[in-house]
Each structure stands twice: as C-alpha cells, then as structure tokens.
C-alpha positions in Angstrom: 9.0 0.9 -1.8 7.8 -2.2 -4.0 5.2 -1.1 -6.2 1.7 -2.5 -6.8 1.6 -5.2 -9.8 -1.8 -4.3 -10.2 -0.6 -1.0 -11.8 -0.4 -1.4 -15.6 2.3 1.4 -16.5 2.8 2.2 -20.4 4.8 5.5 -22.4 3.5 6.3 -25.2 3.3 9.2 -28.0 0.8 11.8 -27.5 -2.2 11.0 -29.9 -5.8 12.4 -30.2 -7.1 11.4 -26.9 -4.4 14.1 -25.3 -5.4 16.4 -27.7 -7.0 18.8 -25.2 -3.5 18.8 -23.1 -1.4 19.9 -26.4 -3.5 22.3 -27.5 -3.2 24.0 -23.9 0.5 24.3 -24.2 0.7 24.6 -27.6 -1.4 27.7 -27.2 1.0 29.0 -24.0 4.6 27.5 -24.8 6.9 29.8 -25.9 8.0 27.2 -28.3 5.7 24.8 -29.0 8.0 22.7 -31.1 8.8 20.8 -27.6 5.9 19.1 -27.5 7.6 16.6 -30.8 9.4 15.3 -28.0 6.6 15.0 -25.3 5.3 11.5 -23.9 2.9 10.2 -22.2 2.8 8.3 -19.1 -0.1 6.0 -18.4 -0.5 4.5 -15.2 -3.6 2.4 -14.2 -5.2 4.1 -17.5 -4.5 7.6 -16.4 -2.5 9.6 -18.9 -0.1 12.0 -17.8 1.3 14.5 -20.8 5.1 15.2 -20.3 6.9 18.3 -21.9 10.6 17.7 -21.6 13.3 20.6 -20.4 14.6 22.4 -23.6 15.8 25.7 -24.3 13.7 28.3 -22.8 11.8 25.4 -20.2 13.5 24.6 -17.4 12.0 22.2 -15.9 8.5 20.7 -15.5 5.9 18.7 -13.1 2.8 15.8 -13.4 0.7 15.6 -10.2 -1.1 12.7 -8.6 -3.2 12.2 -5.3 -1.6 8.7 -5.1 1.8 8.4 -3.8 1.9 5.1 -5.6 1.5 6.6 -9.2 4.0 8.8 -8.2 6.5 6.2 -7.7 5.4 5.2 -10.9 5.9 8.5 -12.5 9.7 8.8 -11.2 10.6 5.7 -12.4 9.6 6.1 -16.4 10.5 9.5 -15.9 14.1 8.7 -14.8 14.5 7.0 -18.1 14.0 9.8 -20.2 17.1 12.0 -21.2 15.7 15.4 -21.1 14.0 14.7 -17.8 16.8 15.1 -15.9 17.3 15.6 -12.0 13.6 13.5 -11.2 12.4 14.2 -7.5 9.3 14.4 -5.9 7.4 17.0 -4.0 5.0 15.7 -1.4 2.3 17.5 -0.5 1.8 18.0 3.1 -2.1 19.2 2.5 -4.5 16.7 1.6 -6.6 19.4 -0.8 -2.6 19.6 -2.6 -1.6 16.8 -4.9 1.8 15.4 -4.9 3.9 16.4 -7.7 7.0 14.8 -9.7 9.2 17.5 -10.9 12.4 17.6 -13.6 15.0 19.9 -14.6 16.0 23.0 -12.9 14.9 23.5 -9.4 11.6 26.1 -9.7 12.6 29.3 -8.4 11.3 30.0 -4.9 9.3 33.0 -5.9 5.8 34.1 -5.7 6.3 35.6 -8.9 3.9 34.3 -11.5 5.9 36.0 -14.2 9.5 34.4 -13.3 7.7 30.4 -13.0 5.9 31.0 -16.2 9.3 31.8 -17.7 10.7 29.1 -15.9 8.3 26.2 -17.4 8.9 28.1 -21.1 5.7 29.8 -21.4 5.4 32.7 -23.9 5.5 36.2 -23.1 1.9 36.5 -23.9 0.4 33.4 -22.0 2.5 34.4 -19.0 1.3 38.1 -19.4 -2.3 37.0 -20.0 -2.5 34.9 -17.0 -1.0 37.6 -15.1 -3.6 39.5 -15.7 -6.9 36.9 -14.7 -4.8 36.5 -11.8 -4.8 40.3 -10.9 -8.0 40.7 -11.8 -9.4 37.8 -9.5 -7.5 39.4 -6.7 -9.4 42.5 -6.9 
C-alpha cells in the first residue's frame, strides 16, 4: 500500500506534552522503569506513546480509526528492537479502532486479570481495575 506523502511521521522521546500518558502507566506498570525506553510516534501531529516489551510486559498496542496511520505505525514500529513481531488488528466494527500490536500474542482470554499481566501492569492496578469493572457489572 503506498502511503500518503501528506503524512508528516516523526519518533521522538516522550516530553511534557505526553505527560498525561506516562503518568497513567507510570501509576499502573508493574515496573515503571520501561517507560526510559518508551517513544513516541507522531503521525499527522498525533502522538502515539509506545511502552516496549520487557520483562514482565509482553507485548503492547496503539490504536487508530485510520488504516493509513496504521500503516504508518507498523513501519516506525518495525524499526524498534524491543517491538518485536509488529502486526495489525483490524477492526471489523466501525465503533472499534484498528490496533497495531507487538510482542507476545495477547492471550485469547476474557480474563482481565491474565491481559493486565500480560501488558505488565502491577498487581494493584490490575486488581483495582478488576474491581470498577465488577462493580459496573452489577
């Protein structure tokens, strides 16, 4: 697929204008030391905050309604060593957005609990979240 030219595609170092994103998983990873070695992709002036597989995390994901930012996304994301095995997962529902994925194949559970460990969350986010998630369901 050729890619639009129009589409200005940069990877930089997380700085203060992803602050919000790091301080999400810096408050949830089980190590939080992963995110030294986190980039960002920008495509079209949309960053997209990417926590390598290490240790505990397995693998990871970025999502995008575009399938041409997707593209994008694989190839920077190809170039990165502990991104390995890039694919993509399209969305068949148009309410879903398309996701580019790395690492470890995510287990085919519905197990909140086994995918938090998966993408290297903490005990206590992944039992915390467990718990919203029960409680919405009642």
């Amino acid at each position: 697929m050729k890619h639009r030219p129009t589409l200005r595609v940069e990877v930089r170092e997380p700085d203060r204008r992803d602050e919000w994103e790091l301080s999400w998983y810096r408050e949830r990873l089980a190590d939080p030391t992963l995110l030294d070695y986190a980039v960002v992709i920008v495509v079209d002036g949309t960053g997209y905050l990417v926590v390598p597989r290490c240790g505990r995390r397995r693998g990871g994901y970025v999502s995008a309604n575009d399938a041409e930012v997707i593209w994008h996304l694989c190839d920077q994301l190809r170039a990165l060593p502990r991104c390995p095995d890039v694919r993509v997962r399209w969305s068949t529902d148009p309410d879903v957005c398309h996701a580019v994925e790395w690492g470890d194949p995510v287990p085919n559970v519905a197990d909140d609990r086994v995918r938090g460990k998966f993408y290297g969350y903490s005990d206590e986010a992944i039992a915390e979240y467990a718990e919203e998630t029960d409680d919405r369901e009642q």
